[in-house]
C-alpha positions in Angstrom: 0.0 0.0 0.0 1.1 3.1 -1.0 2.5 5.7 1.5 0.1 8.3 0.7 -3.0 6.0 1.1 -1.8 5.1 4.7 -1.6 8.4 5.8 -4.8 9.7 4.7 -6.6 6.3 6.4 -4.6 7.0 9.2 -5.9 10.4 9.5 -9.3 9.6 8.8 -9.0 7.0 11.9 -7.7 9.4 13.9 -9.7 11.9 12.9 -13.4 9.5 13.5 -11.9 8.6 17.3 -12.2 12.6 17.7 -15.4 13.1 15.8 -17.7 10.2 15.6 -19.5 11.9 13.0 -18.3 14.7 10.8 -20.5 16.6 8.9 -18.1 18.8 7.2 -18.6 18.0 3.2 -17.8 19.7 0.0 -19.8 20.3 -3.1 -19.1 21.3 -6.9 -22.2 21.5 -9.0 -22.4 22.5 -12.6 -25.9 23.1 -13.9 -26.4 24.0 -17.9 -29.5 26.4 -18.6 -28.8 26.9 -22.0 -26.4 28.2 -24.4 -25.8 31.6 -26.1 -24.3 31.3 -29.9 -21.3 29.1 -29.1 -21.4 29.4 -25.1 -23.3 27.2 -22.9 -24.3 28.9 -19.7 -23.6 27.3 -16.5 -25.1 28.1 -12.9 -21.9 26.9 -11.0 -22.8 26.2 -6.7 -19.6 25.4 -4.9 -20.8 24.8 -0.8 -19.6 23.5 1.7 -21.4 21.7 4.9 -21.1 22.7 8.0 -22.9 22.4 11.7 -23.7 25.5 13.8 -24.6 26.2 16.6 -26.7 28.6 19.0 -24.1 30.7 19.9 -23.6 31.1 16.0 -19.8 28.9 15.7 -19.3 26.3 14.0 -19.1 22.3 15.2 -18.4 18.4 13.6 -20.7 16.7 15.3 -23.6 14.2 14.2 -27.0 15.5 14.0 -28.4 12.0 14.9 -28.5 12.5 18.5 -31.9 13.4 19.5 -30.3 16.0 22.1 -28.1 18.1 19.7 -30.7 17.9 17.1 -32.8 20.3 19.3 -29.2 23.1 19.7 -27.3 22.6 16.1 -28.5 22.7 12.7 -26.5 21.1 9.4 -25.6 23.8 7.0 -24.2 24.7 3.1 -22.5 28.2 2.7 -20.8 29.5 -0.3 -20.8 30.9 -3.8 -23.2 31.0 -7.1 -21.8 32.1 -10.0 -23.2 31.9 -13.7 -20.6 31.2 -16.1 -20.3 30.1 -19.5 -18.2 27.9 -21.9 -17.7 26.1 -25.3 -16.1 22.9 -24.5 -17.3 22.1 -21.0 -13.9 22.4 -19.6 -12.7 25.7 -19.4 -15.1 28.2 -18.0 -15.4 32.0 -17.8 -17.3 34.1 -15.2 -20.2 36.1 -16.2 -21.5 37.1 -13.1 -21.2 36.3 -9.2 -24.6 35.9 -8.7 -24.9 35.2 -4.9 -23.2 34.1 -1.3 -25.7 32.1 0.6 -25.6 30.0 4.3 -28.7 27.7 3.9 -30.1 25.2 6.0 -29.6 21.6 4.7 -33.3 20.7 5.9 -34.6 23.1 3.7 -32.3 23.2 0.7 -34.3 22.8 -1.9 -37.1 25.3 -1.0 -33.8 27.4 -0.3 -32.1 27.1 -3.3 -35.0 27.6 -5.8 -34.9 31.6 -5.9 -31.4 31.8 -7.1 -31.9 29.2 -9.3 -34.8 30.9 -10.9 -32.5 34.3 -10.7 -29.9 32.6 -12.9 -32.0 31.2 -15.6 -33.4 34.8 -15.5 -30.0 36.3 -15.8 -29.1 33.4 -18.5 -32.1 34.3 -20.5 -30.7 38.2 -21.2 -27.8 36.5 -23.0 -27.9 37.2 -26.5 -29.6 34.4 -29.1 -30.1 32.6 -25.4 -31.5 28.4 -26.0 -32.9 26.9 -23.0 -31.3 23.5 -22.3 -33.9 20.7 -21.9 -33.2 18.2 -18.8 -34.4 14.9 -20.3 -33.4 12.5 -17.8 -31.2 11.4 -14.9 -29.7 8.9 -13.1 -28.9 8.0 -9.5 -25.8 5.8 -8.7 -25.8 6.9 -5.2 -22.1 5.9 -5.0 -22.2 2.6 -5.9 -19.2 1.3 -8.3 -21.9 -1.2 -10.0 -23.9 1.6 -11.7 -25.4 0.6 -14.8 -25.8 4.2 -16.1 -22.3 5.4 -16.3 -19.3 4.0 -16.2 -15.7 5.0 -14.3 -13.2 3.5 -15.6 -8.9 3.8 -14.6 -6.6 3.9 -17.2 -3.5 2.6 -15.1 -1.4 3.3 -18.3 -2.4 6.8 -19.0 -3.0 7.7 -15.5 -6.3 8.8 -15.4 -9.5 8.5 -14.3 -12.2 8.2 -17.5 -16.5 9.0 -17.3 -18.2 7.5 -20.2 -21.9 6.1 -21.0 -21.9 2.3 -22.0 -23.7 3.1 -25.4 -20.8 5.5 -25.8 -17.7 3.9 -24.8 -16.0 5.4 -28.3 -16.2 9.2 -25.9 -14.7 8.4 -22.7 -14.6 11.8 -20.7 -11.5 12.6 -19.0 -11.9 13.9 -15.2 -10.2 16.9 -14.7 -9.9 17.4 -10.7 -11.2 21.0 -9.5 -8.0 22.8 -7.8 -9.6 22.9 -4.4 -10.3 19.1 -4.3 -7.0 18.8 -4.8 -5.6 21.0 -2.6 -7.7 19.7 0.4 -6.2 16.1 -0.5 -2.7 17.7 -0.2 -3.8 19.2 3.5 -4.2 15.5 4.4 -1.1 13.4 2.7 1.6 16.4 2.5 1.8 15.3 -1.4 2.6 17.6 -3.8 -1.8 16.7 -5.7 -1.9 20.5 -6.7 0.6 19.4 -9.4 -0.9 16.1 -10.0 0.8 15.4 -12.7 3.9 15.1 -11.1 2.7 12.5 -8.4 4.5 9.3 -8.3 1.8 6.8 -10.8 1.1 5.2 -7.0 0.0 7.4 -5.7 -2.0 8.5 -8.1 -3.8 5.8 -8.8 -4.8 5.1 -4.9 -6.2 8.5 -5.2 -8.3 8.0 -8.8 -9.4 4.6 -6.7 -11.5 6.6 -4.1 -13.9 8.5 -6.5 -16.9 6.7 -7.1 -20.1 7.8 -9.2 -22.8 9.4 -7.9 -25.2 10.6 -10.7 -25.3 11.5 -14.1 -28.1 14.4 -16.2 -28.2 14.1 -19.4 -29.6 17.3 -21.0 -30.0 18.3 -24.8 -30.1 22.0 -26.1 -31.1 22.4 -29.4 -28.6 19.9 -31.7 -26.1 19.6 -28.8 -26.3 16.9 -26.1 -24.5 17.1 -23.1 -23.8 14.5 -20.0 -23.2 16.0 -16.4 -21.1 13.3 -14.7 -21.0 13.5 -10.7 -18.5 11.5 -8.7 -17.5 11.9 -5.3 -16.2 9.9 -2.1 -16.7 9.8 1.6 -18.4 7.0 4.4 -21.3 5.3 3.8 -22.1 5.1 7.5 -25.0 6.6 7.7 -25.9 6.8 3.9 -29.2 5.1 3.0 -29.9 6.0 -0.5 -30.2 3.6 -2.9 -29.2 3.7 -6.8 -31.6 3.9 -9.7 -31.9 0.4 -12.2 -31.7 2.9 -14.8 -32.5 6.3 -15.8 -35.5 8.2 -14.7 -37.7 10.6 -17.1 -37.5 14.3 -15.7 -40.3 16.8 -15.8 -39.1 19.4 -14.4 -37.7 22.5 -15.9 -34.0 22.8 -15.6 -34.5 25.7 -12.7 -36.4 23.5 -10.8 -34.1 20.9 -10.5 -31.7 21.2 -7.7 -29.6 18.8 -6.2 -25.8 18.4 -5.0 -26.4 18.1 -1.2 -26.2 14.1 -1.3 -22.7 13.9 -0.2 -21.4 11.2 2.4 -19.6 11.9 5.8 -16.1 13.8 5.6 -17.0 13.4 1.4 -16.5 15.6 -1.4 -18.5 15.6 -5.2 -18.3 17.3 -7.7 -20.2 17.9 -11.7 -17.8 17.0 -15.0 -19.4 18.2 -18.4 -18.8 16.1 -21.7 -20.7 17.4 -24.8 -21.2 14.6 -27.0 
């Protein structure tokens, strides 16, 4: 076993006889709304969860026990920004939209204003499309997913995304800067420059992502997959994956998701256009 994967399980030990449930997690969400000429237009939500408390500071402790239910509350704070892009990989800003602190009980309900401010903002682009959420899928982190597949390319060193019917388009996953930094906090290893990790190493790391969900959305000719994989422990983690994709009804403002993330876990959204 690799050096860096012992540390980071040793620190995870040590860090669950402290904390016997942490409910710190990190989220990267990438939602399209449409495109403008060449652009597609993103609402980006990067959160993170957190536990307060009365006296207004912040804690890592399990919401389970009936007693601290009643004195803490499970919270996302962070940014929204709307950006846009051509190739779903390199993005540009086109407006900080909002910083929120929401509760996690009422996300949803929470969420849904900025989301409709977004598409609002999105729709003053010029020769704006809406994009068209046809289905999804729920892997709820569960390596046997039937939707999507993840697959490690031990020779290339990387970690692929790629639909079954489409295993000719195999999506690279290109690590968000943050993710990596935080994975540097815990192993001292240089994963800011991943590319220059010993192949060990860096394969332990690819080995801990796992999928989580996929959208599959359509505007006008183009077709576009949202991959999200993530890690973290299940303890505690009850949902179950989907046998296949699910129709979706709702317009794509309405749809808002990315708090499913297990204990001490990270996701986060890739984009292919297919």
């Amino acid at each position: 076993m690799c050096k860096a994967l012992i540390i980071f399980c040793l620190y995870l030990f040590a860090f669950n006889l402290k904390i016997a449930a942490c409910s710190y997690a990190y989220q990267y969400s990438l939602f399209p709304l449409g495109s403008s000429s060449e652009n597609i237009i993103f609402l980006e939500v990067e959160l993170e969860r957190y536990v307060s408390t009365p006296a207004g500071g912040e804690m890592m402790l399990s919401t389970r026990d009936p007693i601290q239910k009643n004195i803490i509350e499970t919270r996302w704070k962070g940014n929204l920004r709307l950006k846009s892009s051509i190739d779903g990989k390199k993005f540009q800003l086109i407006s900080e939209l909002a910083y929120i602190d929401i509760a996690d009980e009422k996300y949803r309900e929470a969420l849904l204003p900025y989301f409709e401010k977004a598409m609002q903002k999105a729709r003053e682009q010029l020769f704006f499309e809406e994009a068209f959420l046809a289905k999804t899928a729920n892997c709820a982190y569960e390596r046997s997913c039937a939707m999507f597949v993840m697959e490690l390319d031990s020779v290339e060193l990387s970690l692929n995304c790629f639909l079954p019917s489409e295993s000719n388009k195999k999506r690279k996953i290109n690590f968000p800067p943050v993710l990596l930094q935080k994975y540097e906090n815990v192993t001292q290893l240089n994963f800011s420059e991943i590319e220059t990790v010993e192949a060990t190493s860096r394969i332990e790391f690819y080995r801990v992502w796992k999928p989580c969900s996929a959208r599959y959305y359509q505007i006008g000719e183009k077709e576009l997959i949202i991959y999200c994989i993530g890690w973290g422990q299940k303890r505690g983690y009850n949902a179950q994956k989907q046998a296949d994709w699910k129709v979706n009804n709702l317009p794509v403002e309405n749809f808002i998701e990315g708090n499913d993330v297990m204990m001490h876990g990270q996701r986060f959204d890739i984009c292919q256009i297919l």
